[in-house]
N, CA and C atoms of all chains as a GROMACS GRO file, in nm:
protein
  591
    1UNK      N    1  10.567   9.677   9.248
    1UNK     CA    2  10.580   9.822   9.260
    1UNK      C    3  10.531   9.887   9.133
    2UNK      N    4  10.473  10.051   9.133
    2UNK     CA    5  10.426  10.091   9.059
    2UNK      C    6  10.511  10.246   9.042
    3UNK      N    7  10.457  10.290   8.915
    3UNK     CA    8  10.519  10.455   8.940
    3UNK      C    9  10.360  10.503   8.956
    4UNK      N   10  10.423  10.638   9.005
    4UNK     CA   11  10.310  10.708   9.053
    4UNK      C   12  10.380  10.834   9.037
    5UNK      N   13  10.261  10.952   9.058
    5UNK     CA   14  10.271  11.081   9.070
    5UNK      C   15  10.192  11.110   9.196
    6UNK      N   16  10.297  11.220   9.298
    6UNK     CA   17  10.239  11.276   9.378
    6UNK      C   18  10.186  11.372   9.359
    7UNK      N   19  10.045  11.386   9.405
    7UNK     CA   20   9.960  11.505   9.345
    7UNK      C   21   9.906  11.571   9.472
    8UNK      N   22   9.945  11.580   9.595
    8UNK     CA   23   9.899  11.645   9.728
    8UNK      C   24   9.949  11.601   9.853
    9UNK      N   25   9.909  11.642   9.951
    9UNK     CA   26   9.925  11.563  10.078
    9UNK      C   27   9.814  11.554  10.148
   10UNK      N   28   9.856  11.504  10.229
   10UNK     CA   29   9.747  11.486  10.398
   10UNK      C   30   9.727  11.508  10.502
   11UNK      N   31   9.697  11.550  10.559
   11UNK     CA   32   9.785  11.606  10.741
   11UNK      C   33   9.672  11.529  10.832
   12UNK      N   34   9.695  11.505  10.912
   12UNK     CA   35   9.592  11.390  11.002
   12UNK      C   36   9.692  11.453  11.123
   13UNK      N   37   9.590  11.511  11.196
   13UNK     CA   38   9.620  11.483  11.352
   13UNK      C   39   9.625  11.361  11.450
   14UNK      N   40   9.491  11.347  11.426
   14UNK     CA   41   9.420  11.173  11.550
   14UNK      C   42   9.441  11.104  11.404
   15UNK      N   43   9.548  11.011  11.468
   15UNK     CA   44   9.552  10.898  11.426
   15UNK      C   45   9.600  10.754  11.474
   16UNK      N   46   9.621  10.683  11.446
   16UNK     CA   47   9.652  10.600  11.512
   16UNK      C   48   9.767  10.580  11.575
   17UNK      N   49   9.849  10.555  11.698
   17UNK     CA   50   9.962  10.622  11.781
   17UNK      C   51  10.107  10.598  11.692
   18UNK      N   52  10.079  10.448  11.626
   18UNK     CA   53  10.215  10.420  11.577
   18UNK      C   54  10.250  10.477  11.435
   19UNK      N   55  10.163  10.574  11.386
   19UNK     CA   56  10.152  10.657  11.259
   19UNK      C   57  10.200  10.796  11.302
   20UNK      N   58  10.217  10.827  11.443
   20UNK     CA   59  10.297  10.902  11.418
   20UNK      C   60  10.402  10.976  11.381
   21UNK      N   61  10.411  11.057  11.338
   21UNK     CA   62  10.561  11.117  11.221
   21UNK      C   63  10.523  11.113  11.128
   22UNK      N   64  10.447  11.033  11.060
   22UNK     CA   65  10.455  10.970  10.935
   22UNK      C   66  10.378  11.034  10.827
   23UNK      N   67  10.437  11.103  10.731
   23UNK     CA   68  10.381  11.187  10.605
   23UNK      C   69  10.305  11.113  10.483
   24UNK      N   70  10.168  11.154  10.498
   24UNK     CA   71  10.091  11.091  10.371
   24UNK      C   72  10.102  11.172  10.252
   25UNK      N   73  10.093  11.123  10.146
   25UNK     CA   74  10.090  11.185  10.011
   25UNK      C   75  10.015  11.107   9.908
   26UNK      N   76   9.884  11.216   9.862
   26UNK     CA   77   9.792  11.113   9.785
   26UNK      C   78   9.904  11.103   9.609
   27UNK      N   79   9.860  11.019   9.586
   27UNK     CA   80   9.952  10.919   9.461
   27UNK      C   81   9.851  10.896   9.338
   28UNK      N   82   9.871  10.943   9.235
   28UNK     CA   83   9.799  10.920   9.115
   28UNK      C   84   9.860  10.809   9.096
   29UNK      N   85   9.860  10.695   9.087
   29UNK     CA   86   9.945  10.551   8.973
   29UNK      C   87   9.911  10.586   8.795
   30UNK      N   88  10.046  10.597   8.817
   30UNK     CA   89  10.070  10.596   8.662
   30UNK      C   90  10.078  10.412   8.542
   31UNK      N   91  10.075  10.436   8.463
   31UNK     CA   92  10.092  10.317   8.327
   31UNK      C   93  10.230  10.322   8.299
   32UNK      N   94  10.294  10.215   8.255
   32UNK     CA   95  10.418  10.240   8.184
   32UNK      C   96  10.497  10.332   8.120
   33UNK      N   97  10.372  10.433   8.076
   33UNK     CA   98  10.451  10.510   7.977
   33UNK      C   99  10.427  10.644   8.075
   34UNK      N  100  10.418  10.649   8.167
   34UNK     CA  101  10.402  10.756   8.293
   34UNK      C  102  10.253  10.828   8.254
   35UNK      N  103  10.167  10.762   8.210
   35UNK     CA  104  10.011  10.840   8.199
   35UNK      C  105   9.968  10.811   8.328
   36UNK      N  106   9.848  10.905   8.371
   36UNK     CA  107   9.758  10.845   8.481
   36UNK      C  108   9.680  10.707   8.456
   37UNK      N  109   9.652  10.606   8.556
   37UNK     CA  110   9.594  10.500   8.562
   37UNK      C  111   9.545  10.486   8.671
   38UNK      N  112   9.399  10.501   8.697
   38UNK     CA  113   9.337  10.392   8.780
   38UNK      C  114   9.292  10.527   8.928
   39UNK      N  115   9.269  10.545   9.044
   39UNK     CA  116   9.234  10.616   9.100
   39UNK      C  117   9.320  10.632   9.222
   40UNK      N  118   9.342  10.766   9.256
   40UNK     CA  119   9.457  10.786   9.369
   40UNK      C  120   9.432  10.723   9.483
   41UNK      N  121   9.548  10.693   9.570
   41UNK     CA  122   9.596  10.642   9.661
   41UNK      C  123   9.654  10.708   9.777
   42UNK      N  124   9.642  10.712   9.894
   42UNK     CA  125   9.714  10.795  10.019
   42UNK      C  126   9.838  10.680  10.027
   43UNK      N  127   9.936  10.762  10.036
   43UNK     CA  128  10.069  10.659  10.022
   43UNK      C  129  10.160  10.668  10.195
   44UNK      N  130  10.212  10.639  10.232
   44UNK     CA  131  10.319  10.706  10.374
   44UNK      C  132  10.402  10.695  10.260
   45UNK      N  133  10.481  10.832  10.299
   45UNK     CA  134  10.612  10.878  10.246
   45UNK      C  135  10.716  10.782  10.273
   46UNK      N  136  10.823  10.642  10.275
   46UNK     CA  137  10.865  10.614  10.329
   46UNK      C  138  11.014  10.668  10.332
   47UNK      N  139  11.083  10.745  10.183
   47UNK     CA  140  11.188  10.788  10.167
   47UNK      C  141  11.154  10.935  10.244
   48UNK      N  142  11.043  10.982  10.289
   48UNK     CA  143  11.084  11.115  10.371
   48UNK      C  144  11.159  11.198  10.296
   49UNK      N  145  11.118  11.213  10.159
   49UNK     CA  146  11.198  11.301  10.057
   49UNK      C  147  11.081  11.340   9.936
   50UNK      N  148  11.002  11.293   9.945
   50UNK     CA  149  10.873  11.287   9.811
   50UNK      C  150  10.759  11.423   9.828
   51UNK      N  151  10.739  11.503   9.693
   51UNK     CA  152  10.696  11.574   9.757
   51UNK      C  153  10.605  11.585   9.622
   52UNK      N  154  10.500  11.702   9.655
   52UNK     CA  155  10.375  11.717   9.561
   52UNK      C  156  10.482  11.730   9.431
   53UNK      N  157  10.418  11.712   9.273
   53UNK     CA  158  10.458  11.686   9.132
   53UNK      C  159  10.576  11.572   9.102
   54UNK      N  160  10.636  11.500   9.231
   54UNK     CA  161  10.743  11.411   9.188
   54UNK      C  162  10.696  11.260   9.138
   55UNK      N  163  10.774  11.233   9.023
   55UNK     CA  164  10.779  11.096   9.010
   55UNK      C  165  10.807  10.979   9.112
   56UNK      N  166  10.728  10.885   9.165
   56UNK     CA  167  10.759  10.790   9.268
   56UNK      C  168  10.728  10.683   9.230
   57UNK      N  169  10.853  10.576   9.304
   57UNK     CA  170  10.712  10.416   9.287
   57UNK      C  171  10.682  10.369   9.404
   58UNK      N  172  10.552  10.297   9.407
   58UNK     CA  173  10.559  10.285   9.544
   58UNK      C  174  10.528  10.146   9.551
   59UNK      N  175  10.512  10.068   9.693
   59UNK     CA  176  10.470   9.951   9.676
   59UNK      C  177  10.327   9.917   9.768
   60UNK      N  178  10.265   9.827   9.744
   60UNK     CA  179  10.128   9.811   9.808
   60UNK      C  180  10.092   9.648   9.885
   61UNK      N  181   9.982   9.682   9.966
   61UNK     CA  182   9.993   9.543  10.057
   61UNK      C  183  10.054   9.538  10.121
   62UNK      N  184  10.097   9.434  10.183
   62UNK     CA  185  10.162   9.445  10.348
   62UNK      C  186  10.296   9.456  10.317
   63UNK      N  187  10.365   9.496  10.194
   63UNK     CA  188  10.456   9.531  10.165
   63UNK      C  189  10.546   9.685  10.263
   64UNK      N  190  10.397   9.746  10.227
   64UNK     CA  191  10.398   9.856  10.257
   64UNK      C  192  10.436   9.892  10.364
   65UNK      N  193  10.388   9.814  10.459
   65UNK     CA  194  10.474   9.902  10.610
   65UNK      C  195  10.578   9.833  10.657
   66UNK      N  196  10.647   9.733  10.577
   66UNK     CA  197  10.770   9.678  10.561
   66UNK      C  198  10.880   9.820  10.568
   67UNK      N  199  10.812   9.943  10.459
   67UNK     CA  200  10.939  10.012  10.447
   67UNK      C  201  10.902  10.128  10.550
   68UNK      N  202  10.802  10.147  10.650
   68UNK     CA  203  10.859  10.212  10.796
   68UNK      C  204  10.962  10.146  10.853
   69UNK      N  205  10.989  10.273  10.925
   69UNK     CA  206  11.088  10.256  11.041
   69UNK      C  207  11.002  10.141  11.120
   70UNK      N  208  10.910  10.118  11.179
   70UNK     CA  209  10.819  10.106  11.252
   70UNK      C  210  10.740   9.989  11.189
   71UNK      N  211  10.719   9.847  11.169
   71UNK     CA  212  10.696   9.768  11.020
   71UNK      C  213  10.585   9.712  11.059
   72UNK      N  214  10.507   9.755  11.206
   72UNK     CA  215  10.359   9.697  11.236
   72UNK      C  216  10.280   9.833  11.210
   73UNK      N  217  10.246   9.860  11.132
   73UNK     CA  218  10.140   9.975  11.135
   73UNK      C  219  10.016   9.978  11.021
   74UNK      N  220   9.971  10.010  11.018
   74UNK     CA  221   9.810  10.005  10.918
   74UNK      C  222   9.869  10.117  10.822
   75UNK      N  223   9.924  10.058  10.713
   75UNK     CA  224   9.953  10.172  10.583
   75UNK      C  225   9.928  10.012  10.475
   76UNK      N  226   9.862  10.096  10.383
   76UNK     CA  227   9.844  10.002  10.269
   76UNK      C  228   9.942  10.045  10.196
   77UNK      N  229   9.979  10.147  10.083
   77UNK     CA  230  10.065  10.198  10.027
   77UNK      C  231  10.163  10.278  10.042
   78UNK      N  232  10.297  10.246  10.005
   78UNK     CA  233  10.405  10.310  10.073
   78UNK      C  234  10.517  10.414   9.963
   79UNK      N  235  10.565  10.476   9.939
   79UNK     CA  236  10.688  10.539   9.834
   79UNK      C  237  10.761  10.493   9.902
   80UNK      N  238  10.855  10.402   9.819
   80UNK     CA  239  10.965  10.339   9.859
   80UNK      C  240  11.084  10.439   9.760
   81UNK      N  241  11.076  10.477   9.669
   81UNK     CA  242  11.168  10.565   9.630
   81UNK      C  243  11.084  10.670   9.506
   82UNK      N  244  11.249  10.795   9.478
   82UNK     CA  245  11.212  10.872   9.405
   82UNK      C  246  11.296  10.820   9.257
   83UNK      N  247  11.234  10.840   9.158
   83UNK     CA  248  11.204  10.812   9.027
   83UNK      C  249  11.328  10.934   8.992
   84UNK      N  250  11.462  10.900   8.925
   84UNK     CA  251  11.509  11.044   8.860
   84UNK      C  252  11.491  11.024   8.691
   85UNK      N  253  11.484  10.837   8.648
   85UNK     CA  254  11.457  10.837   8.505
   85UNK      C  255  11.419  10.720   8.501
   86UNK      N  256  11.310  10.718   8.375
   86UNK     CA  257  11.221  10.583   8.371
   86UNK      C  258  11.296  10.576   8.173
   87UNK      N  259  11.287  10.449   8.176
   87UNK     CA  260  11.290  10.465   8.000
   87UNK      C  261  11.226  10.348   7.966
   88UNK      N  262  11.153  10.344   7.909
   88UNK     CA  263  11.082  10.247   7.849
   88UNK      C  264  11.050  10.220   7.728
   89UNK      N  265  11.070  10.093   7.714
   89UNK     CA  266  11.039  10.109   7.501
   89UNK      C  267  10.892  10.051   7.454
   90UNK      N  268  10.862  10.168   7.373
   90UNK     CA  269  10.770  10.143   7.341
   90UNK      C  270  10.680   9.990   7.298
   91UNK      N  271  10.535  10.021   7.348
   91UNK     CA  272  10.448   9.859   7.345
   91UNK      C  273  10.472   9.827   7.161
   92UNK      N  274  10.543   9.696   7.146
   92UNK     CA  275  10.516   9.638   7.015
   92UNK      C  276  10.393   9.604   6.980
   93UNK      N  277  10.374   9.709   6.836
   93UNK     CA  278  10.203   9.656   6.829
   93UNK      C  279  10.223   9.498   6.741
   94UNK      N  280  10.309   9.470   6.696
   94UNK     CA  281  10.280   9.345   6.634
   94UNK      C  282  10.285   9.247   6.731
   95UNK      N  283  10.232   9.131   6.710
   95UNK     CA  284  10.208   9.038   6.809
   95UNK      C  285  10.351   8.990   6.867
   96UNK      N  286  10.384   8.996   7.001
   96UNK     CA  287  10.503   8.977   7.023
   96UNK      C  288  10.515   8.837   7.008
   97UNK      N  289  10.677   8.823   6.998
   97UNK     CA  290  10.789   8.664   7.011
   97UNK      C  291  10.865   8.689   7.104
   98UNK      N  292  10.818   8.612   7.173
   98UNK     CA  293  10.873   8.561   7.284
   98UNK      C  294  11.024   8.530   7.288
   99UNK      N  295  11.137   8.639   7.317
   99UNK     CA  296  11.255   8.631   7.322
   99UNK      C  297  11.333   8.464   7.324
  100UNK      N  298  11.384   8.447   7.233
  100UNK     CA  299  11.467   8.307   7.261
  100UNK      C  300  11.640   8.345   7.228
  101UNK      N  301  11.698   8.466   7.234
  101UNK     CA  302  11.794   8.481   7.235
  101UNK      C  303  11.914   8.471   7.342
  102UNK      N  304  11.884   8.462   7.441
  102UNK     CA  305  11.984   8.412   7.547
  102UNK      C  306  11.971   8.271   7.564
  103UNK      N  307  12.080   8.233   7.532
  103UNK     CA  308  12.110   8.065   7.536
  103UNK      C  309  12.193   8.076   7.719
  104UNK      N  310  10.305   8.274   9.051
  104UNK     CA  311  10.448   8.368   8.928
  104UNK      C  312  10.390   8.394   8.804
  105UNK      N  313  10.420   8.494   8.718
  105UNK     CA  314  10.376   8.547   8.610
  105UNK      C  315  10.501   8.567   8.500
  106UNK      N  316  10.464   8.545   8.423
  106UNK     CA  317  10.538   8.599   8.292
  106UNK      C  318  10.544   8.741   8.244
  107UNK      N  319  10.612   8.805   8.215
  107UNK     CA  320  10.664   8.928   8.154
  107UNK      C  321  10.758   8.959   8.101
  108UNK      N  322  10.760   9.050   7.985
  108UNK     CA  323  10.860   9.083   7.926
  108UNK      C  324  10.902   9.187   8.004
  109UNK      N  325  11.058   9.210   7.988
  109UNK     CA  326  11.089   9.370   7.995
  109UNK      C  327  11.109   9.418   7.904
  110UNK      N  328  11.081   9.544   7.970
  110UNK     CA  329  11.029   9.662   7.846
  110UNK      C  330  11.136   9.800   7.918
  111UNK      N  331  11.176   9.794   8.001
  111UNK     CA  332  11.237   9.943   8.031
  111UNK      C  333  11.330   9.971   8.163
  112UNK      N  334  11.376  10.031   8.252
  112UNK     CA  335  11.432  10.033   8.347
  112UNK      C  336  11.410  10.146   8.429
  113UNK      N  337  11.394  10.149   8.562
  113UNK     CA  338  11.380  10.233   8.647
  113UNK      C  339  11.497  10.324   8.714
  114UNK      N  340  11.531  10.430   8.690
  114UNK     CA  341  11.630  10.471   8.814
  114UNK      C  342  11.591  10.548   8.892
  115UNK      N  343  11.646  10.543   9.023
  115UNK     CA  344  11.626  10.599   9.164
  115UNK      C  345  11.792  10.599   9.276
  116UNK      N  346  11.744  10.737   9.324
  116UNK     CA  347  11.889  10.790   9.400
  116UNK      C  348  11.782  10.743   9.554
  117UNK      N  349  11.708  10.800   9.531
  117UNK     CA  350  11.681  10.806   9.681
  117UNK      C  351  11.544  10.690   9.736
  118UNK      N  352  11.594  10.587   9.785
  118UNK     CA  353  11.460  10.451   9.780
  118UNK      C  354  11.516  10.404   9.905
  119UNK      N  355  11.420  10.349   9.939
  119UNK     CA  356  11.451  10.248  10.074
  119UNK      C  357  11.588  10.174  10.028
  120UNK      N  358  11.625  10.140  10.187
  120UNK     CA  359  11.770  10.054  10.163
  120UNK      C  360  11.767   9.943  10.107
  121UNK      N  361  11.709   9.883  10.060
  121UNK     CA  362  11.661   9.745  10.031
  121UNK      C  363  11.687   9.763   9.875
  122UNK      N  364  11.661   9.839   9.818
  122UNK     CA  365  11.708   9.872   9.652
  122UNK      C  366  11.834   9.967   9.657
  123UNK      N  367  11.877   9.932   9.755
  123UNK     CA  368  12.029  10.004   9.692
  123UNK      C  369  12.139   9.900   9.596
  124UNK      N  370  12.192   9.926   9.503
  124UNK     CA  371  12.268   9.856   9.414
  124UNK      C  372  12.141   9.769   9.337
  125UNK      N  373  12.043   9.817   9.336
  125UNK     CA  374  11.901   9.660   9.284
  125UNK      C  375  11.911   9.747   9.154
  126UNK      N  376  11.890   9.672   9.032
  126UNK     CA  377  11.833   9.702   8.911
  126UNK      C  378  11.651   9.721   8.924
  127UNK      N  379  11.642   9.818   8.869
  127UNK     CA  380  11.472   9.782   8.895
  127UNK      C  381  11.486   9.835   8.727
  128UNK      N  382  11.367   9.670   8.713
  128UNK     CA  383  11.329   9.647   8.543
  128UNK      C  384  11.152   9.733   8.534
  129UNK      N  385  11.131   9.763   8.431
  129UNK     CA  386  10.951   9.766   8.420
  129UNK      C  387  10.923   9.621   8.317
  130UNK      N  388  10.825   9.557   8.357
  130UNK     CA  389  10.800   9.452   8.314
  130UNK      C  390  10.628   9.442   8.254
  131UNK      N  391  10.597   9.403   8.160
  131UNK     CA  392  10.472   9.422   8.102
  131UNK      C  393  10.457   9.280   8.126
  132UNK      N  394  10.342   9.235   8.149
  132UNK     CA  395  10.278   9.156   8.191
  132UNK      C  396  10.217   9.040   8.047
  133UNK      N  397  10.260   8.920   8.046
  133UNK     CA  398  10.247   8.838   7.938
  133UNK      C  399  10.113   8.749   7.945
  134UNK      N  400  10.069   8.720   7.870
  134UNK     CA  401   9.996   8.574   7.888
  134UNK      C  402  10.073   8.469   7.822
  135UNK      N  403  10.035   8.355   7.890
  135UNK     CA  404  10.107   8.168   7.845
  135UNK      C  405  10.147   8.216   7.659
  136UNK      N  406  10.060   8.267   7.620
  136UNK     CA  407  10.080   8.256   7.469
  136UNK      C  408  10.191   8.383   7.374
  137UNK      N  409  10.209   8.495   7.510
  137UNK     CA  410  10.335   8.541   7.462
  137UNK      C  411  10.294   8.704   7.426
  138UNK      N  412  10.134   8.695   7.446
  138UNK     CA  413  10.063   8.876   7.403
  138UNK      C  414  10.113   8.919   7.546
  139UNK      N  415  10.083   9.073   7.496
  139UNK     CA  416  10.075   9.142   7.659
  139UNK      C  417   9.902   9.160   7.718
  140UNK      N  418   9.932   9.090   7.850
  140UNK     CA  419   9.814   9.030   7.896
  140UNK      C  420   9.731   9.202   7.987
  141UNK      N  421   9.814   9.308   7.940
  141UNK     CA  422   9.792   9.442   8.025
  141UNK      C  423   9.858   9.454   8.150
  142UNK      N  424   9.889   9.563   8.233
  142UNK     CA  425   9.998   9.577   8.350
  142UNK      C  426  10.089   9.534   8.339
  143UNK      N  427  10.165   9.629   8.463
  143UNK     CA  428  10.280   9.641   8.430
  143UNK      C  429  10.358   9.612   8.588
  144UNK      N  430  10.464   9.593   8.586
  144UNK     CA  431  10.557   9.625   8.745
  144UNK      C  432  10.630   9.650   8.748
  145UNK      N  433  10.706   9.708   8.825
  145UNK     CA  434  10.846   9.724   8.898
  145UNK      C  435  10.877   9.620   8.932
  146UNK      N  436  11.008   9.547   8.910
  146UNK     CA  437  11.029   9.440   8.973
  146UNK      C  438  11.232   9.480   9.020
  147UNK      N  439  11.291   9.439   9.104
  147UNK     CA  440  11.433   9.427   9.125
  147UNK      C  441  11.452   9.321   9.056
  148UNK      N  442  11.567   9.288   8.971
  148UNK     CA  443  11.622   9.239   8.907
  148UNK      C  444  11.725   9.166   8.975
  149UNK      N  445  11.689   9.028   8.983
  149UNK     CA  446  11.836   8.931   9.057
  149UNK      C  447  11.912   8.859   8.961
  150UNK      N  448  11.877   8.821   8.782
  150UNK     CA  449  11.873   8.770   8.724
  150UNK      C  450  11.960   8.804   8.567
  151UNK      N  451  11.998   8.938   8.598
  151UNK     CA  452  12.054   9.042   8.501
  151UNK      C  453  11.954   9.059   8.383
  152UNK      N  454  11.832   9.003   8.379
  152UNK     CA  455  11.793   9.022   8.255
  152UNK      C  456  11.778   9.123   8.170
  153UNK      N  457  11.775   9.161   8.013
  153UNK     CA  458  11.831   9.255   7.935
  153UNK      C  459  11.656   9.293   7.869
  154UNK      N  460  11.659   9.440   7.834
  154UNK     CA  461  11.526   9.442   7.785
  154UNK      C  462  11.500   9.364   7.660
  155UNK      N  463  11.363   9.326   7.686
  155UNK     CA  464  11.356   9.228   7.525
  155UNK      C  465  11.289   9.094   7.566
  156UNK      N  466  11.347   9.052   7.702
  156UNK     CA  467  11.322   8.922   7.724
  156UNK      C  468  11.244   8.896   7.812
  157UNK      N  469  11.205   8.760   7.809
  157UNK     CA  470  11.064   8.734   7.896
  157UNK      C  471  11.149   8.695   7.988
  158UNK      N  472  11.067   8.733   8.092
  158UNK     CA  473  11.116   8.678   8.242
  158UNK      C  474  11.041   8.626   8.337
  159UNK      N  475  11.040   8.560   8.403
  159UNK     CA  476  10.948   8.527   8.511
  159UNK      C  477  10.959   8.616   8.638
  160UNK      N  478  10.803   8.651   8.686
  160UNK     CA  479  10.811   8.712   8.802
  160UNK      C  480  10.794   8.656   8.888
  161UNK      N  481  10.830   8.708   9.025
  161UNK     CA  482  10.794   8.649   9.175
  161UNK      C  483  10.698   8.795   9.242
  162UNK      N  484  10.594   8.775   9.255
  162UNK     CA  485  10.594   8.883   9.274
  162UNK      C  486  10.465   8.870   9.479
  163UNK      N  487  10.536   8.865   9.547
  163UNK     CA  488  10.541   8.795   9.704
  163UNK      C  489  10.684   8.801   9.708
  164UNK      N  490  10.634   8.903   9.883
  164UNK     CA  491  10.713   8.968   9.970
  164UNK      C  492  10.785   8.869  10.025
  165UNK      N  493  10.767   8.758  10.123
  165UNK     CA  494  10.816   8.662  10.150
  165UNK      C  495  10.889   8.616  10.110
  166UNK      N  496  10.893   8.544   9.987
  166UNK     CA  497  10.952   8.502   9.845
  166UNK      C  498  11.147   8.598   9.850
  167UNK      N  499  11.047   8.703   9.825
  167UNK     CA  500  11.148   8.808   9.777
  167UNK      C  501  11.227   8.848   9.878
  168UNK      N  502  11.213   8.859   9.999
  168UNK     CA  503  11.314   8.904  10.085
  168UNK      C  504  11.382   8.802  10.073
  169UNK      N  505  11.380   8.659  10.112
  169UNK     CA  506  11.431   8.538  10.114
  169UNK      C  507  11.531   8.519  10.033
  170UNK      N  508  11.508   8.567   9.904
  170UNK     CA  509  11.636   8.598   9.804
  170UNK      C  510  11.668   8.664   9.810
  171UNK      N  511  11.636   8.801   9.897
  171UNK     CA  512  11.764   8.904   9.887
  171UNK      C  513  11.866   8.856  10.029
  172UNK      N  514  11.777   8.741  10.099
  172UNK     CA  515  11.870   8.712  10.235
  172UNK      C  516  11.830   8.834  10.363
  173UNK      N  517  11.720   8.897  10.370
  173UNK     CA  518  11.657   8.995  10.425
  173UNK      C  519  11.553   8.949  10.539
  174UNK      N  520  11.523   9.021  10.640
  174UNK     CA  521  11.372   8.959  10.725
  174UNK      C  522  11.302   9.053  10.689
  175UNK      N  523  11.332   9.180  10.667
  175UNK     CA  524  11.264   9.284  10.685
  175UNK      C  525  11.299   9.397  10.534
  176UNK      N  526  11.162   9.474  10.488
  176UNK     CA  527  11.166   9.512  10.394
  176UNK      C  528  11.086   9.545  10.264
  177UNK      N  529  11.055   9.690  10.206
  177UNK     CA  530  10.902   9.635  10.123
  177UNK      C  531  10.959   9.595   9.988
  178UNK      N  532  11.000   9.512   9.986
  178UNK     CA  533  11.033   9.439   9.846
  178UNK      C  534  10.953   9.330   9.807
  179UNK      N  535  10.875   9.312   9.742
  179UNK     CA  536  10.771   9.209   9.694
  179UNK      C  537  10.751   9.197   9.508
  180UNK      N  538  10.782   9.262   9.442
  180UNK     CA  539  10.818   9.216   9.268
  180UNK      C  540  10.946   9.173   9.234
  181UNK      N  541  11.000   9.021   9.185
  181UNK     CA  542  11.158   9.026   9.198
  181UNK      C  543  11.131   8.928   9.040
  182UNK      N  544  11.223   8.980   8.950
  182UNK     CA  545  11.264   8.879   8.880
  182UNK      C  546  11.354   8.762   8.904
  183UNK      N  547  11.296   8.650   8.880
  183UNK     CA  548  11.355   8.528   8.924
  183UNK      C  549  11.395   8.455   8.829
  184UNK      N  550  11.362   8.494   8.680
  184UNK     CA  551  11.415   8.346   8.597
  184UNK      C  552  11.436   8.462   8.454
  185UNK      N  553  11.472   8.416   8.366
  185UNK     CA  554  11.513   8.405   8.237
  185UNK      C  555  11.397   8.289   8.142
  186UNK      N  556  11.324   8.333   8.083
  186UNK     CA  557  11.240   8.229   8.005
  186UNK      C  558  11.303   8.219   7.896
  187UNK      N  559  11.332   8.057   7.834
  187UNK     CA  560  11.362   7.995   7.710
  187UNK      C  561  11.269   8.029   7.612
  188UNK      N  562  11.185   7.952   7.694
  188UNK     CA  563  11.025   7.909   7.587
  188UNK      C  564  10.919   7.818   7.671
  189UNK      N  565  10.829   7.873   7.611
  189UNK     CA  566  10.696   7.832   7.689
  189UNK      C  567  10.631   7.749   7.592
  190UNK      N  568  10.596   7.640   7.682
  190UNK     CA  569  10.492   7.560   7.541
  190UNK      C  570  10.348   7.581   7.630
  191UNK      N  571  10.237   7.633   7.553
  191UNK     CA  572  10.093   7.661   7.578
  191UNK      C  573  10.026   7.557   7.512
  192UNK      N  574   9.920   7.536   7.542
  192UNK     CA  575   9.802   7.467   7.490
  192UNK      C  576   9.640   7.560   7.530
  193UNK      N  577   9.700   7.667   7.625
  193UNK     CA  578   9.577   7.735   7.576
  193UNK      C  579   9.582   7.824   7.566
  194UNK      N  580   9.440   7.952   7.478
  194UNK     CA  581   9.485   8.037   7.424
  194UNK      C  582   9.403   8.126   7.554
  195UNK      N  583   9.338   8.099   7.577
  195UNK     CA  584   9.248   8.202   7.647
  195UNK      C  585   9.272   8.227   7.830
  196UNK      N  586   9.355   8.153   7.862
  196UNK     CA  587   9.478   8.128   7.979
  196UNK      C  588   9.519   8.277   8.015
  197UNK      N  589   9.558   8.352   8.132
  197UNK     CA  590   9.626   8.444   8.181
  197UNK      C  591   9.572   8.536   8.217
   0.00000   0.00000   0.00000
């Protein structure tokens, strides 16, 4: 899974029958530190709660239509949830060591 | 499976049922020799691991439902292990 930013939607009439209901939202994928990365994505909404400027992560591959209602359908990328806080610590620029503290 | 450190944690109120009560870690992506090899994931956390430490990923859907005890579900990044230590012999690997 990735974070992403929703940056629009989609509206499709003709589509394929078992896609019906189902809300697209194109997805910027973000980097760790929530920058843009890499080129947008049409996602299915799967939390039915995600909307243009929100933080999301979503998941990709046949993952993806795992989280329809409906789990045979042609969706590559899916929002599996909404993002309320990410925290992340910053990339160590010195060469990392490999944690050996949990015995 | 891949190596990664964690580096941070995700929260979410509203996600598929499948991450309810799940820790979701962000995990930077290692090579054999312990750099960050670039990318990153979301992974659910089965393993408690604490930021700081390398972990092994699973990152297959199959895999991953199987440990949550699931048929159905888009869960496919799962931390599965706790790494000690890695012994490499090569550098240019990952």
């Amino acid at each position: 899974m990735h974070l992403g930013r929703v940056i629009g939607t989609v509206v499709a009439t003709e589509k394929t029958p078992n896609l019906d209901g189902v809300k697209f939202l194109i997805v910027q994928p973000l980097n760790r530190d929530s920058e843009p990365e890499g080129k947008a994505v049409i996602a299915a909404d799967a939390v039915a709660m995600a909307g243009p400027g929100e933080l999301i992560y979503f998941v990709g591959s046949r993952e993806a239509a795992q989280a329809m209602p409906e789990t045979f359908v042609p969706i590559d990328h899916a929002i599996v949830g909404i993002v309320d806080q990410v925290h992340v610590e910053p990339v160590p620029r010195a060469s990392a060591k490999r944690s050996k503290d949990r015995k | 499976m891949k190596l990664a450190r964690v580096s941070g944690t995700v929260v979410s109120t509203f996600n598929s049922p499948i991450f309810d009560e799940q820790r979701l870690l962000v995990c930077d992506y290692l090579t054999p020799t312990g750099e960050l090899a670039g990318g990153y994931v979301i992974a659910v956390d089965v393993v408690s691991a604490a930021p700081g430490e390398t972990v092994l990923i699973l990152d297959e859907g199959t895999g991953a439902r199987q440990i949550m005890g699931v048929s159905g579900g888009p869960i496919r990044a799962m931390v599965v292990g706790i790494v000690d230590d890695v012994t490499s012999e090569s550098t240019d690997a990952g």
